[in-house]
N, C-alpha and C positions, 0 to 999 in steps of 0.2 A: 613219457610216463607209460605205465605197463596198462595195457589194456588186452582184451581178449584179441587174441591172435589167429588169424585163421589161415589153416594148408588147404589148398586147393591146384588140383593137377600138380601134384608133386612139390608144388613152393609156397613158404609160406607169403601173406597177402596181407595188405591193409588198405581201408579204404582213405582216400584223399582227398579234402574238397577243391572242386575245380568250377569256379562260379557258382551255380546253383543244384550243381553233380555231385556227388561221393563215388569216385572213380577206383574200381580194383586195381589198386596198384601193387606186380611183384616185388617184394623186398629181400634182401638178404640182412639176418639177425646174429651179430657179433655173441659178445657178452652180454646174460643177463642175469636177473635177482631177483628177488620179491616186490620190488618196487619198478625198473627199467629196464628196459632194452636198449641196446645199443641196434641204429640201423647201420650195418655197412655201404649200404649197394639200397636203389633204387625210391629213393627220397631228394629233392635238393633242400639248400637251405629254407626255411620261411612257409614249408609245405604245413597246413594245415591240415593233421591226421584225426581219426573220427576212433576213439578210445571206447566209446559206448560198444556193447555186442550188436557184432553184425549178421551173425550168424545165420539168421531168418533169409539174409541176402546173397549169402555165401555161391547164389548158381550168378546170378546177376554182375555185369561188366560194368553199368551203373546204379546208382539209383537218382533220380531228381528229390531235392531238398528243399524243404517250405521255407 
């Protein structure tokens, strides 16, 4: 699902959850729409992506999640 997307050092980012982290992860984005994204590159299956705006955290490598 489309959520806000964020470019950071030239690529665009989303953050991942990894245990109790929301981890910057680079992605590469295929085709998109008003509703999806397609991720090509730097996702595996069954990754739990964080749709909400990150944007507040956009300098941050993680953040810890309550």
């Amino acid at each position: 699902r489309r959520g806000p997307l964020l470019h950071v050092d030239g690529r665009d980012v989303l953050y991942v959850v990894r245990g109790n982290k929301a981890v910057r992860t680079p992605v590469t984005i295929g085709l998109s729409n008003f509703e999806l994204y397609e991720v090509v590159d730097g996702l595996v299956e069954g990754d739990e992506v964080i749709i909400s705006d990150m944007s507040d955290y956009r300098n941050m490598k993680e953040v810890k999640l309550r």
